[in-house]
Every structure is written in structure tokens, then in C-alpha cells.
C-alpha positions in Angstrom: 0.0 0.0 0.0 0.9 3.4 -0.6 -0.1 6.7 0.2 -0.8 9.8 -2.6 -0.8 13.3 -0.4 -2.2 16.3 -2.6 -0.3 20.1 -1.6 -0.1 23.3 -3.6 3.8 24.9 -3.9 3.3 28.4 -5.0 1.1 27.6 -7.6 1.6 24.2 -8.9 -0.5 21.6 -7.2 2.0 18.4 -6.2 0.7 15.0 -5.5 3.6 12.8 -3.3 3.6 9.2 -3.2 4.8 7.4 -0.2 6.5 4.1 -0.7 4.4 1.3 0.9 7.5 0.6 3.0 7.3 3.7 4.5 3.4 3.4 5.0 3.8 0.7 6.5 6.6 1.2 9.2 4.3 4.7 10.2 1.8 2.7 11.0 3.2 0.3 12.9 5.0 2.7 14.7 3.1 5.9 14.7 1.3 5.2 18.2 4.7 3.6 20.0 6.1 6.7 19.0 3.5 9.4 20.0 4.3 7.8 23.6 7.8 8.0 23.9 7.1 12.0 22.5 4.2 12.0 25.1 6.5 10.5 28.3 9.2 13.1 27.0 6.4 16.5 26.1 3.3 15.7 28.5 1.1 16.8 25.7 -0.7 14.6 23.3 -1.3 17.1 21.1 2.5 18.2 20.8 3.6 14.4 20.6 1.7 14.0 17.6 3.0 16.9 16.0 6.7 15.8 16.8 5.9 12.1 15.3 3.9 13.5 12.5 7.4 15.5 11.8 9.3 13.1 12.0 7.5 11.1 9.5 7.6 13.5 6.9 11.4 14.5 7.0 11.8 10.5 7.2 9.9 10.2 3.8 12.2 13.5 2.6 15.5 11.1 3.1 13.3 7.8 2.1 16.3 6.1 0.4 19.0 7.0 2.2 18.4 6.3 5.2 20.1 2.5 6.6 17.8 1.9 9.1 14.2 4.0 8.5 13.1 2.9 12.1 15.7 4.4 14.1 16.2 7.2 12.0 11.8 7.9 12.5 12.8 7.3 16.6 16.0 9.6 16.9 13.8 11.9 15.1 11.1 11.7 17.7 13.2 12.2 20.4 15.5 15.0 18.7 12.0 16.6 17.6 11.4 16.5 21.5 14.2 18.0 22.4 13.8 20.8 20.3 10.2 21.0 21.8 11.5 21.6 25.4 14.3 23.9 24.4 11.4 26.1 22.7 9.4 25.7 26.0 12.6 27.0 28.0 13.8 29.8 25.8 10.0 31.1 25.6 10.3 31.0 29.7 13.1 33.2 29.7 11.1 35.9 27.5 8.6 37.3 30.2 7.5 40.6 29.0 6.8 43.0 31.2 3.5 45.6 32.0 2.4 47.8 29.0 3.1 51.6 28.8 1.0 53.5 30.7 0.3 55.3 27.8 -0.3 53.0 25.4 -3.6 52.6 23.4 -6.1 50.0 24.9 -6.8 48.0 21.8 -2.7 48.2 21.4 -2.5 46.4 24.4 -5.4 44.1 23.5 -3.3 43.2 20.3 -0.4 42.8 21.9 -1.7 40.5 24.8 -3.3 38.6 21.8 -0.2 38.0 20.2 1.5 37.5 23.6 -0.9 34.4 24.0 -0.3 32.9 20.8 1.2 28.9 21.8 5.1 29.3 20.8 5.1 27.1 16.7 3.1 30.3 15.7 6.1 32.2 16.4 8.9 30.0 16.6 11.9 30.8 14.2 11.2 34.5 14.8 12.7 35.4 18.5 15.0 37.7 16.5 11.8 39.7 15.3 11.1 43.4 15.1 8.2 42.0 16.5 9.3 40.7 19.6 10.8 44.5 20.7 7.6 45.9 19.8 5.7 43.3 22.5 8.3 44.1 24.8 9.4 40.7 25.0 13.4 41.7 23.9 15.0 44.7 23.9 16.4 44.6 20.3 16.0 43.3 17.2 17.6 40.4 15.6 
């Protein structure tokens, strides 16, 4: 068996095909694997996202890989990892009160975007936007 995903890049529409080796190793492992991530994470939700990960950059390196099942596992547990060290750097990055003078719906916004859960925003702790929210004190 094998599995045909459908995506859009830009414009083109591009239809993947997974081999049935592949398919088939996923689903044997896929619910194993969601609870090492869950023992590691504590979140269901985030240990399906790690394995789910996992899977995909497996299927990117289909072929190359010696051994597909402990490639897919390190990649759990690396994906993990990288997990936690998100939830510790976005510890560190308490911002503080809002100017006094500042605009109420301003504050709104930015307590909106304060509350957004860290993948929106992960990859961007360098951002303009970040000084803005108060959370660092400069850019980049």
C-alpha cells in the first residue's frame, strides 16, 4: 500500500507518493512513537505533531536512510528535544507591564499575540516584533 498526499507549492498543485515501506513502518510505529514523544512532552497534542514531523522528514531522506526505524525514533526524540528547548527559551522571555500610555486596543493586540502557543512564532525570536511586544530589547 501506498499513500498519494495532494499540496499546492506556489502555484503548482504536487501529489507525493509514499512508498508502501514507509506506510507501513508509520503505522506500525506511529502510536509507540507518540508515547515516547508523550513520556518526553506531557502533551498529546504536541507528541503527535513531533511524530507527525518526524515522518515527513523520514519520507524527505526515504532512500538514504540504513535503518528508516531508528532514523523515525531519533527523530522523535530529537524533535522532542527541540520541543522543550522552545518551552525554555520562551520562559526566559517574560514581557513586562504595558506603557502606561499606550492605546487599549494596542494592548489588546499585543496581549493577543503574547498568548499565541510558541510554533506560531517559533523561528522568529530575532523579530522586530518581539521588541515591539516588549518581550526583547532589540532586534535580531
Amino acid at each position: 500500500m501506498s499513500i498519494r498526499t495532494a499540496g499546492a507549492i506556489g502555484r503548482k498543485a504536487v501529489i507525493v507518493t509514499w512508498p508502501s515501506e514507509l506506510v507501513e513502518l508509520y503505522e506500525g510505529s506511529y502510536r509507540p512513537m507518540v508515547r515516547v514523544a508523550y513520556a518526553l512532552l506531557g502533551s498529546r497534542q504536541e507528541a503527535e505533531e513531533v511524530v507527525h514531523d518526524a515522518v515527513v522528514a523520514l519520507a524527505r531522506h526515504w532512500g538514504t536512510v540504513d535503518h528508516p526505524s531508528v532514523y523515525f525514533r531519533r527523530s522523535v526524540v530529537n524533535g522532542c528535544y527541540g520541543v522543550l528547548r522552545r518551552r525554555e527559551v520562551a520562559g526566559r522571555y517574560v514581557p513586562g507591564p504595558p506603557p502606561d500610555d499606550q492605546e487599549r486596543s494596542l494592548i489588546e493586540l499585543r496581549d493577543v499575540l503574547l498568548a499565541l502557543p510558541w510554533r506560531h512564532v517559533r523561528g522568529h525570536e530575532g523579530s522586530c516584533l518581539y521588541v515591539c511586544l516588549g518581550v526583547v530589547s532589540r532586534c535580531g
